[in-house]
C-alpha positions as protocol buffer text, in pm:
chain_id: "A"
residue {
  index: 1
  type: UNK
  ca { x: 0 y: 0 z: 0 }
}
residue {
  index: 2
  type: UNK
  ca { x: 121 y: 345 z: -88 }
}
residue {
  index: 3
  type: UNK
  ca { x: 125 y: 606 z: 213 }
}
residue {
  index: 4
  type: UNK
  ca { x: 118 y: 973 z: 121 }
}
residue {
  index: 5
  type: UNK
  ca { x: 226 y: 1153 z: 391 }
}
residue {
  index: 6
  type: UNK
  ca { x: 46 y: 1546 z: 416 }
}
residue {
  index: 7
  type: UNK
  ca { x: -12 y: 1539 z: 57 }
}
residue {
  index: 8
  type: UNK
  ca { x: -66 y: 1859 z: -158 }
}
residue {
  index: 9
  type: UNK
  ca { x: -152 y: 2000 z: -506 }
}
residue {
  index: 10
  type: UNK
  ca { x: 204 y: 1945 z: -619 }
}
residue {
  index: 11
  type: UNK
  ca { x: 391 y: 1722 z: -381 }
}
residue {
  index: 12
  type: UNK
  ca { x: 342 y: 1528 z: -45 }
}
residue {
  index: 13
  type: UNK
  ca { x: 577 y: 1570 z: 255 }
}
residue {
  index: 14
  type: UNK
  ca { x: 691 y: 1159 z: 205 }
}
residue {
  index: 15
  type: UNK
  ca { x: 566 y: 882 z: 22 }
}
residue {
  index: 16
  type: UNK
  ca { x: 617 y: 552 z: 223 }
}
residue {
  index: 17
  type: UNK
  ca { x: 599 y: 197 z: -17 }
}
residue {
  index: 18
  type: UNK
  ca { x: 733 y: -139 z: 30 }
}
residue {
  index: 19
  type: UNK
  ca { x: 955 y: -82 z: 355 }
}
residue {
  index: 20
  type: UNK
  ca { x: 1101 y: 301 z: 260 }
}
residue {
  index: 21
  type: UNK
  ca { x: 1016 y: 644 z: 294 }
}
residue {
  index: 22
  type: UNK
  ca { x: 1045 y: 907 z: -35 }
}
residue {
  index: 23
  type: UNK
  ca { x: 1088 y: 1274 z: 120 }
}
residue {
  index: 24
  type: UNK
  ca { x: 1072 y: 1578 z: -121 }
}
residue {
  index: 25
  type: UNK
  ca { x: 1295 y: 1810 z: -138 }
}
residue {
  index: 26
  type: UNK
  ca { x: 1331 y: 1962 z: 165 }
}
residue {
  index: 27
  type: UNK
  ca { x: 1398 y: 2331 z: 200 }
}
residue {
  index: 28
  type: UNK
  ca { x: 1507 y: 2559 z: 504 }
}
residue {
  index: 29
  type: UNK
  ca { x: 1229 y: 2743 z: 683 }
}
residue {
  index: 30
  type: UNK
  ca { x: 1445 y: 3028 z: 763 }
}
residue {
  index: 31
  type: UNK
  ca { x: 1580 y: 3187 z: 451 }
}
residue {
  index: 32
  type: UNK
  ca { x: 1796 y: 3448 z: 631 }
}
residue {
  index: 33
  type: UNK
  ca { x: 2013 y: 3212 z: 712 }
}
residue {
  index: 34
  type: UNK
  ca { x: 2392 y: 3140 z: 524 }
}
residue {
  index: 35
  type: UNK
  ca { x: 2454 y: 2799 z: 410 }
}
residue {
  index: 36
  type: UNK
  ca { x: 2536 y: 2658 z: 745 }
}
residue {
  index: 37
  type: UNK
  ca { x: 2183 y: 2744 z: 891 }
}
residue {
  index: 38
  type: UNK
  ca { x: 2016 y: 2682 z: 591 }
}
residue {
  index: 39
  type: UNK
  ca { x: 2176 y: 2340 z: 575 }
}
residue {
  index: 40
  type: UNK
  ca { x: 2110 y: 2301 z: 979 }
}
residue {
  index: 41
  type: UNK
  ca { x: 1762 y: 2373 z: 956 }
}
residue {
  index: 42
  type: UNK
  ca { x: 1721 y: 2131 z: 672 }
}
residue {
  index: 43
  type: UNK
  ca { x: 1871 y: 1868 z: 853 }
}
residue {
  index: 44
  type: UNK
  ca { x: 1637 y: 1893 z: 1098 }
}
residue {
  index: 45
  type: UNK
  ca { x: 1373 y: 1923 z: 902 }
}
residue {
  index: 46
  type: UNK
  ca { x: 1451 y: 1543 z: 763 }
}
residue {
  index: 47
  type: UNK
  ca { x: 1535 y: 1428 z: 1082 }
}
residue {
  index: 48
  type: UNK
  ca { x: 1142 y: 1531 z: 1193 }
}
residue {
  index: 49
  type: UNK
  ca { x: 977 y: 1349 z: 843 }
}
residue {
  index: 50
  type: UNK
  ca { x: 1169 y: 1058 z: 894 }
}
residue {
  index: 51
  type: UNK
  ca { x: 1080 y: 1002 z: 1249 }
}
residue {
  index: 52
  type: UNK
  ca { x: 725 y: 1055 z: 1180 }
}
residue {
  index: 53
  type: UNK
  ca { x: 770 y: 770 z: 907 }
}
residue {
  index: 54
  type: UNK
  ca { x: 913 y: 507 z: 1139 }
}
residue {
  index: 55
  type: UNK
  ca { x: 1259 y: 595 z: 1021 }
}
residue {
  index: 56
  type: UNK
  ca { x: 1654 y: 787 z: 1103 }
}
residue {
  index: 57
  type: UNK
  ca { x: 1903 y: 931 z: 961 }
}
residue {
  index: 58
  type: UNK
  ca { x: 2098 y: 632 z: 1030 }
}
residue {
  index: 59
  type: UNK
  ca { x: 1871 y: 452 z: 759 }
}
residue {
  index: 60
  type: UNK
  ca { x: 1933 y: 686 z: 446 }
}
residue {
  index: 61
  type: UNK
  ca { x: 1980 y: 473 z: 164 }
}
residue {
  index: 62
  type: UNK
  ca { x: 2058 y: 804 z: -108 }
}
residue {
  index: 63
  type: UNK
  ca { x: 2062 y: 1167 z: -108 }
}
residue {
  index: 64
  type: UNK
  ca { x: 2040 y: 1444 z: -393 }
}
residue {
  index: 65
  type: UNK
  ca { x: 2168 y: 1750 z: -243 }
}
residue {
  index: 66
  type: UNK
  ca { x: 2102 y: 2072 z: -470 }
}
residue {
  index: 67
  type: UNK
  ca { x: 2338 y: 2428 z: -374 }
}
residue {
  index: 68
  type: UNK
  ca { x: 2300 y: 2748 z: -520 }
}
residue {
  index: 69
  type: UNK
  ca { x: 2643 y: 2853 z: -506 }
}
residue {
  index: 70
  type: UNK
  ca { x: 2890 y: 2557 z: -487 }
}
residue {
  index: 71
  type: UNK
  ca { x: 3184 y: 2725 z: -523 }
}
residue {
  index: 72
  type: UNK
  ca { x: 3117 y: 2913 z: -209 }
}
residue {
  index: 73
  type: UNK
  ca { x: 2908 y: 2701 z: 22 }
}
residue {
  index: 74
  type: UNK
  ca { x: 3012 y: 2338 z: -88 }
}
residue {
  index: 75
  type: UNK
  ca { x: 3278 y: 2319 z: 228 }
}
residue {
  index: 76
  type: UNK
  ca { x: 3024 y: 2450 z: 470 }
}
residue {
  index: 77
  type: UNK
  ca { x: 2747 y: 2262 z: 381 }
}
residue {
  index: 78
  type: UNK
  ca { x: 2993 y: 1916 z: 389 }
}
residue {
  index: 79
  type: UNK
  ca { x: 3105 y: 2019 z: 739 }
}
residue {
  index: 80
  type: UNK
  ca { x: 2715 y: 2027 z: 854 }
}
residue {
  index: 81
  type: UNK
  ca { x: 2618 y: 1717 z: 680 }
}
residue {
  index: 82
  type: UNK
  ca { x: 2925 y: 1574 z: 826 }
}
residue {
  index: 83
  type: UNK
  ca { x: 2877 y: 1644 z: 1158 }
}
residue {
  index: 84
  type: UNK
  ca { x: 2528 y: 1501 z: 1121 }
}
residue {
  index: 85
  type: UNK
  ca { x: 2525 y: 1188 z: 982 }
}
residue {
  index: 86
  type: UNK
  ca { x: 2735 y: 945 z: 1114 }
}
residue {
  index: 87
  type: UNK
  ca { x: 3046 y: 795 z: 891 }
}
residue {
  index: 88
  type: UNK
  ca { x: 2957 y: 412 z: 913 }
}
residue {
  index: 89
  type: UNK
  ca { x: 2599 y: 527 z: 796 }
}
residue {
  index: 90
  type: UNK
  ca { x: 2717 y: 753 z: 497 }
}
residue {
  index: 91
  type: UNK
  ca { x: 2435 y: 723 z: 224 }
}
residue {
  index: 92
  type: UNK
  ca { x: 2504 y: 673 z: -168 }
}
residue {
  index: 93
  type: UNK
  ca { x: 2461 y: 1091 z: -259 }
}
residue {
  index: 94
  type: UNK
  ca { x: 2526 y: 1314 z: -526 }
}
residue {
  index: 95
  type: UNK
  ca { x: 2545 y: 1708 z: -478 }
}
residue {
  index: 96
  type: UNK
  ca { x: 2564 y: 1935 z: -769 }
}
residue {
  index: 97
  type: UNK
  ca { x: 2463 y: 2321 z: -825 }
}
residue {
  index: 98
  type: UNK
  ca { x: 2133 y: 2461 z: -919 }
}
residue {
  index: 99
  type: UNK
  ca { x: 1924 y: 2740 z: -993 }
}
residue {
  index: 100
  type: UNK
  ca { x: 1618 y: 2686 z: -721 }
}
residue {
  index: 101
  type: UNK
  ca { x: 1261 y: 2812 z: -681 }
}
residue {
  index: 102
  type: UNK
  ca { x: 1299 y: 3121 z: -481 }
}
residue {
  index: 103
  type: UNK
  ca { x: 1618 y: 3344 z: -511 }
}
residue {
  index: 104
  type: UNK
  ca { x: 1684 y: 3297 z: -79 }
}
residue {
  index: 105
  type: UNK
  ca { x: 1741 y: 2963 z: -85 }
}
residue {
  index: 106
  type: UNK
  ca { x: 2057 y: 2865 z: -66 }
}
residue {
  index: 107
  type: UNK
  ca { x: 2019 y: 2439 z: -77 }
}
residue {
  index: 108
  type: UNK
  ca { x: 1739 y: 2214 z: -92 }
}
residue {
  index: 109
  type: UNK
  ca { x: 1759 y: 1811 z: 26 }
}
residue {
  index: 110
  type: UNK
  ca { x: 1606 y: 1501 z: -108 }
}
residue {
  index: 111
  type: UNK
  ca { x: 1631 y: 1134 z: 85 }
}
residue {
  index: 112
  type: UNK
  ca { x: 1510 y: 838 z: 59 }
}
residue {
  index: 113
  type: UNK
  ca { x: 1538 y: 565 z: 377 }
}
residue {
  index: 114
  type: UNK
  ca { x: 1439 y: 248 z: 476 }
}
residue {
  index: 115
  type: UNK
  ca { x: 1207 y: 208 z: 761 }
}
residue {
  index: 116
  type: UNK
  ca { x: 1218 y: 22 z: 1070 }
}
């Protein structure tokens, strides 16, 4: 059965099927914020949708990691995302540079996880 979690016009918040969980892209909250809380508050963010779908950071399978600026923030936003997820749980991810939605955002995140 296919779960979909606070679903909307364009996109739910998750889609759980078959043992994982599908979070959108997740953007920061705060847009004020440089990389570092942008990337913090992100973080968070998936650590909250991934709780509430019986999952952890611990059980990331992939991430797709879009920055605005990568020549600027890519070091920053590595140090964050390495101080949050733990080495021997280090998903498959790629990271690359984009344009995104709304001019203030400065990096938007996209896992998928296994559940519990």
């Amino acid at each position: 059965m296919i779960k979909r979690n606070n679903p909307k016009p364009r996109l739910a918040d998750s889609v759980e099927y078959a043992g994982l969980v599908y979070l959108s892209g997740q953007v920061p909250n705060d847009l004020n914020g440089d990389i570092t809380a942008q990337t913090q508050d992100v973080l968070a963010k998936i650590d909250t949708l991934l709780a509430a779908s019986n999952s952890d950071k611990t059980r990331i399978l992939s991430a797709q990691v879009w920055i605005k600026n990568m020549e600027r923030d890519f070091a920053a936003f590595n140090a964050v995302w390495e101080s949050w997820m733990p080495t021997e749980n280090s998903p498959a991810r790629a990271a690359v540079e984009a344009n995104m939605a709304r001019e203030q955002v400065l990096v938007e995140i996209m896992v998928t996880a296994a559940q519990r």
